[in-house]
C-alpha positions in Angstrom: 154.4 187.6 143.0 153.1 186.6 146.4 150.7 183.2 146.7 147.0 183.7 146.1 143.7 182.3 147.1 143.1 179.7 144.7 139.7 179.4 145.7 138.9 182.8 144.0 139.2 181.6 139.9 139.3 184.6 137.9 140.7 188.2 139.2 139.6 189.5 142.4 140.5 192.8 143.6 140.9 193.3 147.6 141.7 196.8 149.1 145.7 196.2 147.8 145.6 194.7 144.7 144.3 192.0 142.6 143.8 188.2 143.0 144.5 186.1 140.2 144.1 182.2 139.2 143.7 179.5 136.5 142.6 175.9 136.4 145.1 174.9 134.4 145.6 170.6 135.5 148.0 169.9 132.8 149.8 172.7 132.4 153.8 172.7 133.2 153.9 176.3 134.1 151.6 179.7 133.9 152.6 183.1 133.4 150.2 185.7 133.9 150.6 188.8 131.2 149.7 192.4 132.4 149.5 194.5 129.1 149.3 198.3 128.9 149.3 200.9 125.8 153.1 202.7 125.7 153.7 205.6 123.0 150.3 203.6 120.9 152.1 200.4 121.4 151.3 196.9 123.6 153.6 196.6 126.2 153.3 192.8 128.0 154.6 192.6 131.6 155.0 188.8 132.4 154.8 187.4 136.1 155.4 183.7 136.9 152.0 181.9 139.0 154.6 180.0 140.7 152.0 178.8 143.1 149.7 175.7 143.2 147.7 173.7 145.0 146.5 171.2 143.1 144.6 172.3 139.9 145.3 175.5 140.1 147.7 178.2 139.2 147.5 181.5 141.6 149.0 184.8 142.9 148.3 187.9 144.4 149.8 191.3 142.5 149.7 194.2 144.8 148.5 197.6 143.2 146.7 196.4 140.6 143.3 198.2 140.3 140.0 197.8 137.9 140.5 198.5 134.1 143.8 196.4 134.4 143.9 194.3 131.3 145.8 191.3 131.6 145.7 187.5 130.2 147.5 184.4 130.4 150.3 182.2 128.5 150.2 178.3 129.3 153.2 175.9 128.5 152.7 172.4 128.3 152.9 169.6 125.7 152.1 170.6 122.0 150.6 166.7 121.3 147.7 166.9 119.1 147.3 163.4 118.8 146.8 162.9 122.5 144.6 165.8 122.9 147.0 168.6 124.1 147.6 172.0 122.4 149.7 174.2 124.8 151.2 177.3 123.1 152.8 179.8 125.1 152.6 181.6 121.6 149.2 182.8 122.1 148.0 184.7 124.7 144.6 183.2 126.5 141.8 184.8 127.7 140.6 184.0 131.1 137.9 181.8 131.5 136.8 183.3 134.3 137.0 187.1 132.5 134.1 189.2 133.3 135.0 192.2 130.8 137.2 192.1 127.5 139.0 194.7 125.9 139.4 194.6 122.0 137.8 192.2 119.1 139.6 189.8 117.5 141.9 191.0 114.2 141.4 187.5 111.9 144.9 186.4 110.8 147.4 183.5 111.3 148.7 184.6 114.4 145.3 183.9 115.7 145.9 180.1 115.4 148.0 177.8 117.9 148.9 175.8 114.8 150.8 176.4 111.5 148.1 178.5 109.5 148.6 180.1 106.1 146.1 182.2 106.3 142.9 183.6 108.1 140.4 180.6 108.3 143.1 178.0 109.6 144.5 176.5 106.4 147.6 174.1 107.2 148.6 171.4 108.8 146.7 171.6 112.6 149.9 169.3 113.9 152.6 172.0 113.5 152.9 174.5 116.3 152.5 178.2 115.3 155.2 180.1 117.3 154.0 183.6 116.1 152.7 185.7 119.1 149.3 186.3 119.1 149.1 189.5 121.6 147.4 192.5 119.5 144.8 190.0 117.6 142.7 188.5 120.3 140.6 190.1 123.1 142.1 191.0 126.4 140.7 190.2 129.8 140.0 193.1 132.2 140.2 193.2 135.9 136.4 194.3 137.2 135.2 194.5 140.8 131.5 194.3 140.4 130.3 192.3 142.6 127.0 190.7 144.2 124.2 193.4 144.7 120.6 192.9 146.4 118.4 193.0 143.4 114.8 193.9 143.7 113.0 191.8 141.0 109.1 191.1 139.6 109.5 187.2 140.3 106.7 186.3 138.0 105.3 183.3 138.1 105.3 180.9 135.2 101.2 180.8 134.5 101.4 184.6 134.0 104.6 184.8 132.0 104.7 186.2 128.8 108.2 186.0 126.9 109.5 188.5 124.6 112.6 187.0 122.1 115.0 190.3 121.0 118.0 191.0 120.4 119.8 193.8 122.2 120.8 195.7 118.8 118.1 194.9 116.6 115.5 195.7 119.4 116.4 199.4 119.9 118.3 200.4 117.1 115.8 202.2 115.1 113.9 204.1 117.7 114.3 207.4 117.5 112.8 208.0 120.7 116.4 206.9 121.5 119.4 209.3 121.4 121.9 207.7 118.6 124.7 206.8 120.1 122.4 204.7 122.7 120.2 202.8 119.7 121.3 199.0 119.9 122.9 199.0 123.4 122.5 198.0 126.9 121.1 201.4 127.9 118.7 201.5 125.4 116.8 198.4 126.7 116.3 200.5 129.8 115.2 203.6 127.8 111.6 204.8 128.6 110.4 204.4 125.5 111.9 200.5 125.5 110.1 199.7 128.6 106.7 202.1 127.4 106.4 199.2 124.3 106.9 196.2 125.8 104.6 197.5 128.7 102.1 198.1 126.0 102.6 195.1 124.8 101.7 193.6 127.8 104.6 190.5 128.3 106.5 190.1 131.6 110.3 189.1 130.2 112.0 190.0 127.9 114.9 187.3 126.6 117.6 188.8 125.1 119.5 187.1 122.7 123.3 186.0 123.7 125.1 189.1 125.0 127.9 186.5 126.3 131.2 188.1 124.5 131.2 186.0 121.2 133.3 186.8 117.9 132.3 185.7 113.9 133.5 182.2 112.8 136.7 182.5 111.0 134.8 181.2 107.6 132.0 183.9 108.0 134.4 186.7 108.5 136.0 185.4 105.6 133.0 186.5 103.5 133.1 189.8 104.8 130.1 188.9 107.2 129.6 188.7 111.5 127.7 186.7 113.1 124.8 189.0 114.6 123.4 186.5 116.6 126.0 186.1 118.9 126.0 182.0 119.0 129.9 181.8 119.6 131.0 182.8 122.8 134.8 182.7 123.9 133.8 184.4 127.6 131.0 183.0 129.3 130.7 185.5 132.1 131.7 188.6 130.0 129.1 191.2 128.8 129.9 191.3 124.8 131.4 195.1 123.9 129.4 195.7 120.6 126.2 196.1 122.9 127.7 198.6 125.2 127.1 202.7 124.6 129.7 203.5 128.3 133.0 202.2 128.9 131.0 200.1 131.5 129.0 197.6 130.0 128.4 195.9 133.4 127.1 199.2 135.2 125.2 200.0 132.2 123.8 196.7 131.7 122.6 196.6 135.7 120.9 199.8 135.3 118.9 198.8 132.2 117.6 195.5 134.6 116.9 197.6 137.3 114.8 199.5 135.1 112.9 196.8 133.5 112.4 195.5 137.0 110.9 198.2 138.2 108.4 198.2 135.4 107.4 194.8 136.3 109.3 192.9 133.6 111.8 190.1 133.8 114.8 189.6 131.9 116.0 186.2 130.5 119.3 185.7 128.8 119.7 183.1 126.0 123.3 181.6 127.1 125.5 179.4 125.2 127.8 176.8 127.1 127.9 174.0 124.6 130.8 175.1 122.4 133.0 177.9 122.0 134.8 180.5 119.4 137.4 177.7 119.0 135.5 175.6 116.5 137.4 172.5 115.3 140.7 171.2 115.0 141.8 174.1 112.4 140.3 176.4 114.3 141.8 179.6 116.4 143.4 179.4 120.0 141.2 181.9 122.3 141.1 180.2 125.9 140.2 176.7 126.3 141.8 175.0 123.3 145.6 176.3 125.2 144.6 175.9 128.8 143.5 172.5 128.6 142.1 171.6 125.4 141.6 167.7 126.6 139.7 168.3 129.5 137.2 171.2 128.6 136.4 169.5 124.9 134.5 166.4 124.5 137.0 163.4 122.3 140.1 165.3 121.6 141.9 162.0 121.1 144.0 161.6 117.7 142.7 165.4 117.0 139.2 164.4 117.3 136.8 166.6 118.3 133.1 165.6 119.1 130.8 167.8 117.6 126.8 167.6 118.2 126.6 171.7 118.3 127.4 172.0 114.8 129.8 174.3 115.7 133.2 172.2 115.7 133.2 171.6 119.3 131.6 170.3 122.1 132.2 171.4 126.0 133.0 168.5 128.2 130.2 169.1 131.0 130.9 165.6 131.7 134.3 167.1 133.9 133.4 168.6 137.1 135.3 171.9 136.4 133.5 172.2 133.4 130.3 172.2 135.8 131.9 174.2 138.2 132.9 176.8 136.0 129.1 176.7 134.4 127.7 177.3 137.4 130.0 180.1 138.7 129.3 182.0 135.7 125.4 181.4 135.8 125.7 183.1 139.4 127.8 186.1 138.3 124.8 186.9 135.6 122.4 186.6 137.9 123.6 187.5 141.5 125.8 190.8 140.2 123.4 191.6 136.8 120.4 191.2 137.9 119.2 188.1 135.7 116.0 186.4 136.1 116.6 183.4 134.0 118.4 181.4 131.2 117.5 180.0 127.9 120.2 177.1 127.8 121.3 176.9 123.5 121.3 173.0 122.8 120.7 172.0 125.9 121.2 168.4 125.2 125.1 169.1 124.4 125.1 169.8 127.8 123.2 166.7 129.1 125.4 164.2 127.2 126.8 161.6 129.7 129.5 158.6 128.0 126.5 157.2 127.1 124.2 159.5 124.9 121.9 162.0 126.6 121.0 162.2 130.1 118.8 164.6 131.2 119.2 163.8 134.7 123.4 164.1 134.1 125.9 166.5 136.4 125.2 170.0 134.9 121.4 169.6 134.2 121.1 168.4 138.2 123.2 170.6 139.5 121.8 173.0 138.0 118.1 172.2 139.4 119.3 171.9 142.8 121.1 174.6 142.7 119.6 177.0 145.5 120.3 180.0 144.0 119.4 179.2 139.8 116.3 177.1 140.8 114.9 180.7 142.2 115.7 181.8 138.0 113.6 180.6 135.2 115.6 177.5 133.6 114.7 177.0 130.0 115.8 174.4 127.9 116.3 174.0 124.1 115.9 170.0 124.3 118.2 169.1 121.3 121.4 169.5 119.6 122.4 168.4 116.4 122.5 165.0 117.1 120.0 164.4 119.9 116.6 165.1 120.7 115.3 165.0 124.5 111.6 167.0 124.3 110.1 166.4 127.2 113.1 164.6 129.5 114.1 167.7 131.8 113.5 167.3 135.1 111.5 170.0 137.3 111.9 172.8 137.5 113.3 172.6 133.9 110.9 174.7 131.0 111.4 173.3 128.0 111.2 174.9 124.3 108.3 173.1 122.8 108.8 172.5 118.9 105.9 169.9 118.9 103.1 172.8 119.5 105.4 175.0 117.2 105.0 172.5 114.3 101.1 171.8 115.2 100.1 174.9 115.2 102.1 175.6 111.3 100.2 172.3 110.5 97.2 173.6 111.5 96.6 177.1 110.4 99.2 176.9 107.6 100.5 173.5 106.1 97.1 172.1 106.1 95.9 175.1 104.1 98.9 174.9 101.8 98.2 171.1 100.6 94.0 171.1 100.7 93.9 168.6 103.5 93.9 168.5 107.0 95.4 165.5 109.5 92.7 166.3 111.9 93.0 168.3 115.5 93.7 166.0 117.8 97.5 166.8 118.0 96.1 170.2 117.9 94.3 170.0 120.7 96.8 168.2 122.8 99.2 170.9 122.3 96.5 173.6 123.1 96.0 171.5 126.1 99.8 171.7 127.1 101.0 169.2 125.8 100.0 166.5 129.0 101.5 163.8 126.3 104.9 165.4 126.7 105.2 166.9 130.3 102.4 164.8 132.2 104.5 164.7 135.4 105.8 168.2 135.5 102.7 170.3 134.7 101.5 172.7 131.4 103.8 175.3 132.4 106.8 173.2 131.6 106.0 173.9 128.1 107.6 176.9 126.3 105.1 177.4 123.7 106.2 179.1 120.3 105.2 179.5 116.7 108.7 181.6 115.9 111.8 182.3 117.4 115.3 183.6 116.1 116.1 180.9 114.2 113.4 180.2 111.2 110.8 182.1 109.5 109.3 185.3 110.9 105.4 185.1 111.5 104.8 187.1 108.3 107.2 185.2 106.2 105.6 182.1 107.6 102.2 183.7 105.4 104.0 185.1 102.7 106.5 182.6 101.6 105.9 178.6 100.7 109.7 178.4 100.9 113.3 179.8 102.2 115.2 182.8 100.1 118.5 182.2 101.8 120.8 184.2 99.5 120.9 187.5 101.5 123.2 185.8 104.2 125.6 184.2 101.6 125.0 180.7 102.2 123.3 180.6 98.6 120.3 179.1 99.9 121.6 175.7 100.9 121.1 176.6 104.7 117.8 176.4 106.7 115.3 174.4 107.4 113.4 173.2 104.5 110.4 171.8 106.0 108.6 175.2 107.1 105.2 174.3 107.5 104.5 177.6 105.8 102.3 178.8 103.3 102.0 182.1 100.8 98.2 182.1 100.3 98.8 181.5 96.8 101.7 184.2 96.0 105.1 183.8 96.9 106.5 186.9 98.5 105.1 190.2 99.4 102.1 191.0 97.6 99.1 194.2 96.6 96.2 191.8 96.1 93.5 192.4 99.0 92.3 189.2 98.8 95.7 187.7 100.1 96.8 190.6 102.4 93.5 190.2 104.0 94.2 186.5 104.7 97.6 186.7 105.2 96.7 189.9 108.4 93.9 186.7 109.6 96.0 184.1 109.5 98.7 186.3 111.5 96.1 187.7 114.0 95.0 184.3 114.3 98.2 181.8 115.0 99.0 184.9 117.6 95.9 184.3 119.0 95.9 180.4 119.5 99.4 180.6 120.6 98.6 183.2 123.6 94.9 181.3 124.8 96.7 178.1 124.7 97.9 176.5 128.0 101.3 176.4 128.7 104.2 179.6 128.4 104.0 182.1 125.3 107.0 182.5 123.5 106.9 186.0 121.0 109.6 186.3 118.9 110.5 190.3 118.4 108.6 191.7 115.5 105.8 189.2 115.1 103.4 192.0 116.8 104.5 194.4 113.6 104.5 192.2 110.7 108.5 192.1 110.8 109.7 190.4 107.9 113.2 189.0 106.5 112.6 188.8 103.4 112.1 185.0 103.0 114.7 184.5 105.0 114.7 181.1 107.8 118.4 181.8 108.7 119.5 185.4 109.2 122.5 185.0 111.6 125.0 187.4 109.7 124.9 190.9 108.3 127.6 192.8 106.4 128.3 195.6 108.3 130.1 197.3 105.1 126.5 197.7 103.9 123.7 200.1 105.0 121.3 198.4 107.5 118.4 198.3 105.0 120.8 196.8 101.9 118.9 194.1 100.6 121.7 191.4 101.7 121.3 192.6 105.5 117.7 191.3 104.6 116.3 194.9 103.5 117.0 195.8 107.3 114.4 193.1 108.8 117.2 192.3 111.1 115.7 195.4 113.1 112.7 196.3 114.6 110.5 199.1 113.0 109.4 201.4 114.9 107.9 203.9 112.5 104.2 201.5 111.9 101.7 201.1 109.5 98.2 201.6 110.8 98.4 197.5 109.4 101.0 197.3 111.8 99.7 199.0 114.8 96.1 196.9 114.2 98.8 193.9 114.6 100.1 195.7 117.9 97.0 196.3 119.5 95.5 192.8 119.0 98.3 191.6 120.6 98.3 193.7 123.4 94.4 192.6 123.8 94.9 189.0 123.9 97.7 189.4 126.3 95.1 190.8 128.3 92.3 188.6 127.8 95.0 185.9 129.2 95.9 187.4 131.9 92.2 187.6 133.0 90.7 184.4 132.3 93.8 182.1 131.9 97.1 182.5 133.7 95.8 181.5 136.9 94.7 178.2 135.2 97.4 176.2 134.0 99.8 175.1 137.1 97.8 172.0 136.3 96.9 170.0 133.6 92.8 170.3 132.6 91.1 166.7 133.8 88.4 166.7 131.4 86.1 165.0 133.7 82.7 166.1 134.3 81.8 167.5 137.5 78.6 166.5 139.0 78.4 169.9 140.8 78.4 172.0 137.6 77.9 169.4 135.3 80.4 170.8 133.6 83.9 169.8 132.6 86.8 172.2 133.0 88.3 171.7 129.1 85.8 170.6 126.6 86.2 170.5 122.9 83.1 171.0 120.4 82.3 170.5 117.0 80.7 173.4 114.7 77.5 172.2 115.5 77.6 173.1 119.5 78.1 169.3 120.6 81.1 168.1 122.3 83.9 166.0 120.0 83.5 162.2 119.7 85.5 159.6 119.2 84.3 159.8 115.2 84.9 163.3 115.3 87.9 163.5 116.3 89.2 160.4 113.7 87.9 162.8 110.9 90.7 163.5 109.2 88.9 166.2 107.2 88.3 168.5 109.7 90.3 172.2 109.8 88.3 173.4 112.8 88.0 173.0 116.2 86.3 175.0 119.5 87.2 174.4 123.2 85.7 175.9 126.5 87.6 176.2 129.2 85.7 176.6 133.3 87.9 179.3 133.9 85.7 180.2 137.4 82.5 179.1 138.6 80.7 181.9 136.6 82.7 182.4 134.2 84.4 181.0 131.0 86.4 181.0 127.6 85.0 179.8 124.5 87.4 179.8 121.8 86.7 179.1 118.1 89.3 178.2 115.6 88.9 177.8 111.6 91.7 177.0 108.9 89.4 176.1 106.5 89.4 177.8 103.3 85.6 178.7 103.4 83.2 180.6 106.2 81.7 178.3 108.5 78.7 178.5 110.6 79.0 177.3 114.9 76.6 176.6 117.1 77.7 178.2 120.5 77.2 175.2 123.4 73.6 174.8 125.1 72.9 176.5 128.4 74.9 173.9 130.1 78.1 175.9 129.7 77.0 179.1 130.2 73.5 181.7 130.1 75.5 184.5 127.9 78.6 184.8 125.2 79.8 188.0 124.6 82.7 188.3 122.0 85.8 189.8 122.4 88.1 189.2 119.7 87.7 188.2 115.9 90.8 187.6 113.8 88.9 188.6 110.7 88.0 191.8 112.2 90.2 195.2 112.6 90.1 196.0 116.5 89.3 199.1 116.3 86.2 198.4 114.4 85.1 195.4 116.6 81.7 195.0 117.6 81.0 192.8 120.6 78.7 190.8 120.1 76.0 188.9 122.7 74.4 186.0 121.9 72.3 182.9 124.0 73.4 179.2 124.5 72.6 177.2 121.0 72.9 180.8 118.6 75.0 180.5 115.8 77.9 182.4 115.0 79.9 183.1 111.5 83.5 182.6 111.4 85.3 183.0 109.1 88.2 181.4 106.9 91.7 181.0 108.2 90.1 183.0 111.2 89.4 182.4 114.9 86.6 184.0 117.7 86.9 184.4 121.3 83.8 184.7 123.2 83.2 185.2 127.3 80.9 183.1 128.7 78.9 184.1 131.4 77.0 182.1 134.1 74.6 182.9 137.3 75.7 182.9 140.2 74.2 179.6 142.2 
């Protein structure tokens, strides 16, 4: 084998061949493994990387071409207690892999320790010496490479975000051939892009597509993880999602096609742990490269776990960053990418001393000049830490705080008879200037749902978490829901409940899209998707028909055969995506003042009792009160008047005096179906009824002076 480049990690093909190296510090020696299917068997072809500089393990292999599938055997120490777990046993996947071939086959061989069985049992500080070729993934050689990208670049005060997974998005429209439901080409489909055009958002974040496998214990119970929280290659399009032999190519195309129609795409990625899990876990990549630099505390056999997931990645190690960063360019400079969600983002902020938000991967990240073009989101805690509000610019960050205001509001309060009072409503309406006062409103990722938790129409339908579908026997999930079944756990015929239940949906969609900062939909809410009571569905059996009742009577997937309930849901979304986009995305690059101005002697956000006058100091103290009404300037003639009720009875408002505006004309009533709305005009100081758990929106008007 002839000497490389060890600047290009990974395999690069040139006109002759291929490229290949590994960061491998520690390791004694490298062999790379070319494998190839003889007569139905594998047949491994070992070459020496004789050559390093420094770090890194390289060599250049004439004649081999794309589709090549290779990985790579590491010897060094097998010490445990000091942190090292070489085994030459098991072949490793390529950190720097941008295609794998094959799924993982769960058995002992799979384990770089002594295991007697398939979840890892035995003692983790025995070296396994069986071979593990034929039950892990294979790396691929690719040569896709950077493309000019033509892309919407929407900016944050008009960006609407769509959560979704790639298979549960698309796999039960029939618009769809078959064997392209639940795939990368199906999120470029015309009927895909027709919906969520319809719909009216500008991105659509996809849930990890990073290649991940099942933890060994939830394969053990005959269950995947369909969420795809566990990756072991970081830069690798996962298989399961593909409908070609090319899930790069056909993954481009589907971007391209979304671009074109104007809409964004945002991966959810996860670089805080990997596949590995904990010490008795399997041997993928990392763990047999160089388990003590690329894990946090591997000391005595000790890992450091704030993912929850047995491991933590070492971001702390500039590799670790390095690597990070390389493979944040490859989604986004060869796929087409227009952003990240970062999973636990804190893992990756932890310096020696707790969290820093400021720290090498979170910095390099912002000054990055080609990922501080993408939209950078951050989940701002991990299982140990919580940093809301810490990122630095030009950071997003999930905000749970509005999330668990708005529940409070429109739900919790409703569920135990009394109310806290608005104000922490109205500061999250606001954007939440408590939390990101030097960054601006559109820092703030608002939500109500996402993934993990409670769909919107479980959130009205059950007071607490039904867990058992995903085998977990209820003793996972979050118990605090701030949720509320209007009187009936579960699903229910009485009109009197559905009827809340639709207003109480129509509403919290409502407040969560007029409020100032960044929408967050979670896939389904517009349809009334349900799982059953489920707040955790991360795992399906796929022995079991899609709609069995432990795959959570199919509410894993998007329905796409609707309910004229369903499309009333639909429509009023699509509606106040619109009324935002007219009267509020252009103002929330900065935080309202509040003050009045002398010129319109008006102020820009003012909040109003029932009775038309603006909120005092006593007002807003009263802990009693479940209602609230803002106006926001949103031009010099024209403005937003918004009106919110939890309370369980009708109440009469006064609309403000001619001060804030010569007309209101509604547009949108929660308690109302939309296709039977009447718009409605009234004068300053005319009353208006609105209705329980229900909220109005109403245009105001003005002269022009």
């Amino acid at each position: 084998m002839k000497p490389g480049d060890p600047h290009l990690l990974g395999a690069h093909v040139t006109e002759g061949g291929t490229n290949f190296a590994l960061w491998a510090p520690a390791a004694d020696s490298v062999e790379l493994s070319l494998i190839d299917d003889v007569d139905g068997r594998l047949e491994e072809t070992r070459f020496a990387l004789a050559h390093r500089e420094g770090p890194i393990w390289h060599g250049y292999l004439a004649g081999i071409r794309p589709g090549q599938r290779y990985g790579y055997r590491v010897f060094g120490p097998w010490a445990p207690d000091q942190g090292w777990r070489f085994n030459p046993s098991k072949i490793l996947i390529d950190p720097y892999a941008h295609l794998l071939s094959g799924e993982v086959r769960y058995s002992p061989e799979i384990f770089g320790h002594q295991s007697l069985d398939a979840i890892g049992t035995g003692d983790p500080r025995i070296q396994d010496q069986r071979d593990s070729l034929g039950f892990v993934p294979l790396s691929v050689v690719t040569d896709h490479r950077s493309r000019p990208i033509s892309r919407p670049n929407i900016a944050w005060q008009r960006t609407v975000i769509y959560e979704a997974h790639v298979r549960g998005f698309t796999f039960r429209n029939e618009k769809i051939p078959f064997e392209d439901r639940g795939t990368y080409k199906a999120l470029g489909h015309p009927s895909t892009i027709e919906y969520l055009t319809r719909l009216g958002v500008t991105a659509l974040e996809l849930l990890p597509i990073q290649h991940s496998v099942s933890e060994v214990a939830i394969n053990a119970r005959g269950r995947i993880n369909y969420w795809g929280y566990n990756p072991i290659a970081f830069s690798a399009p996962h298989r399961w999602y593909a409908a070609t032999e090319d899930p790069i190519r056909e993954l481009q195309d589907s971007i391209d096609a979304l671009h074109s129609a104007g809409i964004e795409v945002i991966l959810d990625v996860v670089y805080n742990h990997t596949a590995e899990e904990g010490k008795s876990g399997p041997t993928y990549s990392f763990r047999g490269i160089d388990n003590k630099t690329f894990y946090r505390s591997v000391v005595d056999d000790f890992y450091e776990d704030v993912t929850g997931c047995g491991n933590t990645l070492d971001t702390r190690r500039p590799f670790v960053t390095r690597m990070i960063i390389d493979s944040l360019h490859w989604w986004s400079q060869v796929i087409g990418v227009d952003g990240f969600r970062f999973d636990l983002t804190t893992a990756l902020a932890r310096g020696s001393n707790g969290i820093d938000p400021h720290g090498a991967l979170i910095s390099a990240i912002a000054a990055d000049p080609i990922l501080r073009e993408r939209k950078i989101i951050a989940e701002p805690w991990d299982v140990a830490g919580y940093a809301l509000g810490d990122f630095p610019h030009p950071w997003r960050e999930w905000n749970d705080a509005y999330r668990d205001a708005l529940r409070q509001f429109w739900l919790a309060d409703s569920a135990r008879g009394h109310s806290n009072g608005v104000s922490d409503l109205a500061s999250r309406l606001a954007g939440s200037h408590d939390i990101f006062y030097f960054r601006g409103p559109s820092s703030s990722i608002n939500f109500v749902t996402a993934h993990d938790g409670f769909t919107l129409h479980d959130l009205v339908t059950f007071s607490q978490k039904h867990n058992e579908a995903n085998g977990e026997n209820n003793r996972d999930g979050n118990d605090n829901n701030r949720s509320w079944n209007v009187g009936i756990e579960g699903e229910s015929d009485d009109p009197t409940v559905r009827s809340i239940r639709t207003r109480l949906k129509k509403s919290i969609l409502a407040t969560l899209l007029l409020s100032s900062g960044v929408p967050m939909l979670a896939m389904g809410d517009e349809v009334s998707r349900t799982q059953s009571g489920s707040n955790n569905a991360y795992s399906l059996n796929p022995n079991l028909p899609w709609d069995h009742e432990d795959n959570f009577n199919g509410g894993w997937a998007l329905e796409w055969h609707r309910s004229d309930e369903q499309e009333e849901l639909l429509e009023s979304v699509s509606a106040l995506i619109r009324i935002r986009a007219s009267y509020l995305s252009g103002l929330i690059d900065e935080f309202f003042t509040g003050k009045f101005d002398p010129g319109t002697k008006r102020k820009d956000l003012a909040w109003f009792h029932r009775d038309g006058l603006e909120m005092t100091n006593h007002t807003w103290q009263d802990s009693s009160i479940r209602y609230l009404a803002f106006c926001i300037d949103a031009t010099h003639n024209q403005g937003l008047y918004v009106i919110l009720n939890s309370d369980n009875s009708d109440h009469e408002f006064t609309l403000p005096n001619a001060t804030w505006g010569e007309t209101f004309r509604s547009v949108f009533d929660s308690s109302a179906k939309i296709s039977e709305f009447n718009p409605a005009l009234k004068r300053p100081s005319d009353t208006t009824l609105v209705a329980s758990h229900s909220m109005q929106v109403w245009f105001v008007n003005r002269s022009l002076n």
